[in-house]
DOTORVEX-905716 format. One line per field, with one value per residue (C-alpha): residue in one letter; x, y, z. Coordinates in nm, 3 decimals. Layout:
// DOTORVEX-905716
code = a,...
xx = X,...
yy = Y,...
zz = Z,...
// end
This chain:
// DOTORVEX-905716
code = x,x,x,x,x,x,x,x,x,x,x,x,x,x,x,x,x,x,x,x,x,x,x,x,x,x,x,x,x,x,x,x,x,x,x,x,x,x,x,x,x,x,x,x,x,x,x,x,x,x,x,x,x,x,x,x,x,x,x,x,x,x,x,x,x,x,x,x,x,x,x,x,x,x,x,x,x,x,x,x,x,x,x,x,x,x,x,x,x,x,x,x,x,x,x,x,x,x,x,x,x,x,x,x,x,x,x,x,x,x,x,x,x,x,x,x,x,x,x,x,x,x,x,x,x,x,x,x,x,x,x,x,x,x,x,x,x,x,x,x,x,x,x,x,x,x,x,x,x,x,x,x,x,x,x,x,x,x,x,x,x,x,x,x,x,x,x,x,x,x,x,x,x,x,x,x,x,x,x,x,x,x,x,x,x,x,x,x,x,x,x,x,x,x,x,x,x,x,x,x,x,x,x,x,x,x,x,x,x,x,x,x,x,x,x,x,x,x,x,x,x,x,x,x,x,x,x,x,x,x,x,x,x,x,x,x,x,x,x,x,x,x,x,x,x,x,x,x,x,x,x,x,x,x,x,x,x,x,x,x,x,x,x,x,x,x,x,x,x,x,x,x,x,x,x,x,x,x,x,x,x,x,x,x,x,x,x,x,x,x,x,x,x,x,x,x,x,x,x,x,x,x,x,x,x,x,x,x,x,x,x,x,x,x,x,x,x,x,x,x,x,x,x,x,x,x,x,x,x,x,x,x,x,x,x,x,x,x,x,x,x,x,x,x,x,x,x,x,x,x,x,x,x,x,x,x,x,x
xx = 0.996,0.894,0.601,0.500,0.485,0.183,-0.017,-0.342,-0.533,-0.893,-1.182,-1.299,-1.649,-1.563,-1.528,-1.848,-2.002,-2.250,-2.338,-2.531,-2.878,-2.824,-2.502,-2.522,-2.675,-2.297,-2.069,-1.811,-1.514,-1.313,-0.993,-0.865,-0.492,-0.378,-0.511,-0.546,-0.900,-1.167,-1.542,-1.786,-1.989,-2.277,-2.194,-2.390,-2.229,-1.992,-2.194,-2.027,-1.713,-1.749,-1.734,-1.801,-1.479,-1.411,-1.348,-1.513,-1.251,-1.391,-1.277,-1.575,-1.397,-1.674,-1.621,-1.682,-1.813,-1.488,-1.466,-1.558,-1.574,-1.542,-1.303,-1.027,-1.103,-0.866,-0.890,-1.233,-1.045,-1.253,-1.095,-1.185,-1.043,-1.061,-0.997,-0.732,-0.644,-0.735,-0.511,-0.767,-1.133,-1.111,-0.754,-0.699,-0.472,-0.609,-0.583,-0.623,-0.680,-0.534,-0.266,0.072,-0.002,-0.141,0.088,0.020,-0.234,-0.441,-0.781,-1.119,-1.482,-1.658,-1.972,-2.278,-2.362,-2.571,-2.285,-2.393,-2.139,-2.210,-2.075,-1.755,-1.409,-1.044,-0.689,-0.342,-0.111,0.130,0.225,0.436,0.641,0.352,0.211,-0.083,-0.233,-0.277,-0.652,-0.780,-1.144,-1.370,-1.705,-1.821,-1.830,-1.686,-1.555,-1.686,-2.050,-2.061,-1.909,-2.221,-2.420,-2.215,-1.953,-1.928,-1.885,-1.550,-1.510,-1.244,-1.124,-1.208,-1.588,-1.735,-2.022,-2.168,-2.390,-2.457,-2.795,-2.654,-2.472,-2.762,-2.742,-2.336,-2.340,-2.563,-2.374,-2.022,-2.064,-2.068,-2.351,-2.171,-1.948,-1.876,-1.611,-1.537,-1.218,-1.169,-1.174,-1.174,-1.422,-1.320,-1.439,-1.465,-1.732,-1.969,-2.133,-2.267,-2.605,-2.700,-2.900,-2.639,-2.405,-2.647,-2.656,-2.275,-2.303,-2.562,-2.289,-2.110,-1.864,-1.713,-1.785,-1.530,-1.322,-1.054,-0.999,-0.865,-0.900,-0.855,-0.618,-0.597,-0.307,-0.479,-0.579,-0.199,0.000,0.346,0.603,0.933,1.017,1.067,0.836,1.144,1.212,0.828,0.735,0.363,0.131,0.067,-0.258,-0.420,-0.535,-0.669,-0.736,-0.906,-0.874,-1.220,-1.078,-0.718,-0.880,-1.106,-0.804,-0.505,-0.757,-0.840,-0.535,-0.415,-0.647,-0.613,-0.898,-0.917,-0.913,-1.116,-0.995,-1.251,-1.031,-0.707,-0.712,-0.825,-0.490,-0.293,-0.399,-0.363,-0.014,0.127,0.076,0.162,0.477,0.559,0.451,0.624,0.258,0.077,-0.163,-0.229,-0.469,-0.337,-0.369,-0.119,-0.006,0.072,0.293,0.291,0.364,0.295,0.408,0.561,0.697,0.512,0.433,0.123,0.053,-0.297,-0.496,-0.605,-0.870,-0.926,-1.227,-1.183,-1.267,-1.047,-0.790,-0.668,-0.349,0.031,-0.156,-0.019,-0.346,-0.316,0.059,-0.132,-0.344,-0.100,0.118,-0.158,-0.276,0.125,0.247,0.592,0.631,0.664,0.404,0.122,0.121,0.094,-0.234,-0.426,-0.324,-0.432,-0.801,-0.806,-0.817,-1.114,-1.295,-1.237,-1.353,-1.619,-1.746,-1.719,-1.717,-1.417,-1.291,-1.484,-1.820,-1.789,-1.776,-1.603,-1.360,-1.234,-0.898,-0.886
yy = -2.511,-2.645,-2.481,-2.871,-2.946,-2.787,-2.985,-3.208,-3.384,-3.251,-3.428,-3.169,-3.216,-3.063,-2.690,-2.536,-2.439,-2.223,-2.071,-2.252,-2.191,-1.961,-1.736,-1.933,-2.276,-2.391,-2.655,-2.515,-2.773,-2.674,-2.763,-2.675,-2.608,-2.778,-3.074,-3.168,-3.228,-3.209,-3.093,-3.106,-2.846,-2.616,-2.236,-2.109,-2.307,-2.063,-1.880,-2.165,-2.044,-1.657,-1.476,-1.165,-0.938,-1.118,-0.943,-1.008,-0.868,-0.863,-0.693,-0.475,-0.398,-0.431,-0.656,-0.414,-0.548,-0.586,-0.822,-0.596,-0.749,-0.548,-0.556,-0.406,-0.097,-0.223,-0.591,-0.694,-0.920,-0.952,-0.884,-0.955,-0.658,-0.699,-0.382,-0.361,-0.039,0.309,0.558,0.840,0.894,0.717,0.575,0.257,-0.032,-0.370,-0.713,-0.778,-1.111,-1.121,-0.922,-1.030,-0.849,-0.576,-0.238,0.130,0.290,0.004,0.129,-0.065,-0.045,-0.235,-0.375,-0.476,-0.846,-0.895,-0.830,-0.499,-0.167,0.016,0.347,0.400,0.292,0.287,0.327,0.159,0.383,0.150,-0.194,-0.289,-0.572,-0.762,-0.759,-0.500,-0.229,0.102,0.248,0.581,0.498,0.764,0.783,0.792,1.016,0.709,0.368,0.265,0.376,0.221,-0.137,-0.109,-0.163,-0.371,-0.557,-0.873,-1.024,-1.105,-1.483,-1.702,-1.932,-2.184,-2.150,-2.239,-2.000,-2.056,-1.760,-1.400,-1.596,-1.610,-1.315,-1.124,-1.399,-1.386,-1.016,-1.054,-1.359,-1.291,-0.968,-0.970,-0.852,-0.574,-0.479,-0.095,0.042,-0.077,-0.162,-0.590,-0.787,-1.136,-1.149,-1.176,-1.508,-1.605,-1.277,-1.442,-1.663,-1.378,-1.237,-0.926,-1.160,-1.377,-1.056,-0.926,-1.233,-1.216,-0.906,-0.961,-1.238,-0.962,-0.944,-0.674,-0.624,-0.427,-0.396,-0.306,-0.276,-0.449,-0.471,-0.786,-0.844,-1.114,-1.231,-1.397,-1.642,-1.638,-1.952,-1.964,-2.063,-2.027,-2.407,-2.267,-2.037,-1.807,-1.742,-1.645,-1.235,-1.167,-0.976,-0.577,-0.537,-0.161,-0.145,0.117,0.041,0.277,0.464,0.292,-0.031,-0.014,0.069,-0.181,-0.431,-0.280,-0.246,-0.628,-0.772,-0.565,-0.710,-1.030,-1.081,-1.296,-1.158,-1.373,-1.251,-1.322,-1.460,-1.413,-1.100,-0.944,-1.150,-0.951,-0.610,-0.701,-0.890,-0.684,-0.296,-0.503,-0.663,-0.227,-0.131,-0.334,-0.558,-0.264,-0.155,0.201,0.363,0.392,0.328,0.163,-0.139,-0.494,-0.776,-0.957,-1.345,-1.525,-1.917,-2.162,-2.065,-1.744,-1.628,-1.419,-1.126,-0.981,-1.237,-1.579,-1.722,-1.774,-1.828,-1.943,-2.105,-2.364,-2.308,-2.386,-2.664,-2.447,-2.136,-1.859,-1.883,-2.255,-2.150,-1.885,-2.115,-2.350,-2.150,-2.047,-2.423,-2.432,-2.062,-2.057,-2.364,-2.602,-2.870,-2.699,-2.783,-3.168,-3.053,-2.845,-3.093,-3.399,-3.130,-3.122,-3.463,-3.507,-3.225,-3.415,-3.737,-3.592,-3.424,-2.980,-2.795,-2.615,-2.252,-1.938,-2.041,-2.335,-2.440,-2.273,-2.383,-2.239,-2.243,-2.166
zz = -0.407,-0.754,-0.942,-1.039,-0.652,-0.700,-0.941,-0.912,-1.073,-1.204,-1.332,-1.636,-1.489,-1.182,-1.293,-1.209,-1.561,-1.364,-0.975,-0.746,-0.712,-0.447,-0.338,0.028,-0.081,-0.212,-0.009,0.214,0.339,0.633,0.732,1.089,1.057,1.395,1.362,0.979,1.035,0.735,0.782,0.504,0.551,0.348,0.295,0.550,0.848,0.821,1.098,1.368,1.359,1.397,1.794,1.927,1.840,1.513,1.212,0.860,0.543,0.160,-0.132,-0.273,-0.606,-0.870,-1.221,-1.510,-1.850,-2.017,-2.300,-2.637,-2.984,-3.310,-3.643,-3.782,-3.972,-4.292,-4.295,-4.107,-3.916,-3.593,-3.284,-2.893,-2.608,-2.278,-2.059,-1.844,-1.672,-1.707,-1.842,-1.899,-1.953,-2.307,-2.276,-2.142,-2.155,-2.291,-2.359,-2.747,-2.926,-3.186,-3.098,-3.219,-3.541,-3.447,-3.469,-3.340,-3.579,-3.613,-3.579,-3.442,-3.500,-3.226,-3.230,-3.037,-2.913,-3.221,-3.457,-3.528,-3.550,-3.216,-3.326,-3.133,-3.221,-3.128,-3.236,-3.125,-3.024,-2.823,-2.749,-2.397,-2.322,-2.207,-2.550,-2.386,-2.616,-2.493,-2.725,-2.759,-2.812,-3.005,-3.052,-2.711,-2.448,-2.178,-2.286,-1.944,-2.026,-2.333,-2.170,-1.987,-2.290,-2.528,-2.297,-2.182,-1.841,-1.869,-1.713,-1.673,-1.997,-1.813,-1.765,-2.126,-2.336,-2.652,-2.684,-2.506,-2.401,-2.039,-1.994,-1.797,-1.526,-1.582,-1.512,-1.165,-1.058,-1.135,-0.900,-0.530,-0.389,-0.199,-0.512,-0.520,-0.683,-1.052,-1.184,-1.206,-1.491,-1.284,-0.989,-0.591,-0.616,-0.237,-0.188,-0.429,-0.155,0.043,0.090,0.249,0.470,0.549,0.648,0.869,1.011,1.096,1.183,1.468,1.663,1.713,1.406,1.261,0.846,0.676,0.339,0.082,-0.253,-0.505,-0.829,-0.992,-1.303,-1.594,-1.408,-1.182,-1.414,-1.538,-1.496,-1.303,-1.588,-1.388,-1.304,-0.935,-0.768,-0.621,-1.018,-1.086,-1.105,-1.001,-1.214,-1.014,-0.914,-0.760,-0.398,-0.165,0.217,0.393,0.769,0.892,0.762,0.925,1.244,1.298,1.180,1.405,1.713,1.642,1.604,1.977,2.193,2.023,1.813,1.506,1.126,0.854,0.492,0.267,-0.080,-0.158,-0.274,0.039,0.185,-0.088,0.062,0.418,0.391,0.139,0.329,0.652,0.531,0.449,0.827,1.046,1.105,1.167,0.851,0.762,0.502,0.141,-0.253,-0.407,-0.600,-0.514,-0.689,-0.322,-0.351,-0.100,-0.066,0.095,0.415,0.468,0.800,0.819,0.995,0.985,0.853,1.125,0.895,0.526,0.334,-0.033,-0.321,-0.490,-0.720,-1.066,-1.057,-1.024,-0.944,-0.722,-0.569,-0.480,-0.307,-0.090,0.054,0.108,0.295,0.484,0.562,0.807,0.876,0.850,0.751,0.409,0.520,0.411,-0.007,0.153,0.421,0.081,-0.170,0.026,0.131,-0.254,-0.334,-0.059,-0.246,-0.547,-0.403,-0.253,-0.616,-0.489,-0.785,-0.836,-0.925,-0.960,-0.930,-0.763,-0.394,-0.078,0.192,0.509,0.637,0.989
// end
């Protein structure tokens, strides 16, 4: 299949600048896989399609503040990092813009949102192929701690800022509410409808909460530029599933009971360490660069709650290969959903509005 099968067409004013009011007050549009059929729906409706015996999958990875500004100690140029992966206490891999200039022994001062030095710093000691630096920050006893203060809530390109004025509300909004450990620098979108009401509320039907890990990369966000998607590499993102997890899923899927994956990155975990186990999961850490598309037959996961995706976007291929299992017609069922949403004015991406595949 070709990565421009993939495209659609998006009014501008349908990225969601902003959350809803509420996690749970957003729109929710179902589509039921055998039978094509559209429901437009509020979040919270959600409840109707849960039994007894069902399980409930999210990814409780927790965005850290990533995006740091400072300068270059030499020229003052100002830079923007965004971190990426730990290496070490005060080592880390990041994202630096601009970077194409940048060589090993560059060193940083950062500063705070005001502009102001913040009293830690950083060096370059290595570039990779992927044009990632690898810092050795100073000045502070944990680059993490000190994101706390002075970071940013790192969100997509896509959703526009003019000031820090916001960023409180960013940091509490792009976050689910059951977030644990740290370690994205993109949020699991789909999780950011819940409330701990709401999940209580599942939870009394008779459905079984539960979740993995996994920490969400830039790549995410990063567009497929092979011209086919068998030619296209995916970004590796870190995972952990553990033994109370696994064995609510494998007891599930033995006697029959359905699995709702809450995003796509919860899919990642599932399919990927089932795709290495014969359909059977089992705890673990690891990494994935699982792509999943057009024909994909799925293993773990029956139902899928989402958000919509960005145009040519691994994500968007998930979904459609989850709208026909095993099969090619599903880019056709999500791409003719999409237009509906479109029609019908849901917001779209990260903080915009939900659908269910099921």
């Amino acid at each position: 299949m070709r990565t421009a099968d993939f495209d659609f067409a998006l009014p501008p004013e349908l990225i969601a600048q902003a959350p809803a009011a509420q996690r749970d007050h957003s729109r929710l549009l179902a589509l039921e896989r055998s039978s094509g059929k559209l429901a437009h729906l509020n979040f919270r409706d959600v409840l109707k399609f849960f039994r007894a015996g069902d399980v409930l999958a999210l990814n409780n990875s927790k965005v850290i503040p990533a995006r740091l500004r400072g300068v270059k100690k030499n020229s003052g140029g100002e830079v923007e990092i965004l971190l990426l992966e730990k290496i070490s206490r005060n080592d880390w891999w990041v994202m630096l813009r601009p970077g194409k200039r940048v060589r090993p022994g560059t060193e940083i001062i950062f500063h705070d949102r005001a502009g102001n030095p913040a009293g830690f710093g950083a060096e370059v000691r290595e570039k990779n192929d992927e044009g990632h630096c690898r810092l050795v920050f100073t000045g502070t006893d944990d680059i993490l701690a000190s994101a706390e203060k002075y970071g940013e809530t790192p969100l997509p390109p896509y959703i526009a800022r003019t000031s820090h004025t916001n960023d409180e509300h960013d940091r509490e909004r792009y976050q689910t509410i059951y977030a644990q450990p740290r370690g994205s620098v993109a949020a699991p979108t789909a999780g950011l409808h819940f409330t701990a009401p709401l999940l209580d509320e599942i939870r009394a039907l008779g459905v079984h909460v539960c979740f993995v890990t996994l920490h969400v990369g830039p790549g995410t966000f990063a567009p497929v530029k092979a011209d086919t998607l068998a030619q296209h590499v995916m970004h590796e993102e870190r995972f952990e599933i553990s033994t109370e997890t696994v064995s609510i899923i494998n007891q599930a899927k033995a006697e029959k009971r359905r699995v709702f994956a809450v995003g796509t990155t919860t899919t990642h975990v599932l399919e990927s360490v089932a795709a290495e186990h014969g359909g059977q999961l089992t705890a673990k850490s690891g990494r994935t660069r699982i792509f999943i598309y057009p024909p994909y037959r799925f293993q773990i996961v029956d139902a899928l709650l989402t958000n919509f995706h960005l145009p040519q976007s691994t994500l968007l291929m998930l979904v459609s290969a989850f709208a026909a299992p095993g099969e090619t017609g599903g880019r056709e069922t999500i791409l003719t959903a999409y237009a509906e949403a479109v029609r019908e004015r849901y917001r779209f991406f990260s903080y915009g509005d939900a659908m269910l595949i099921h």
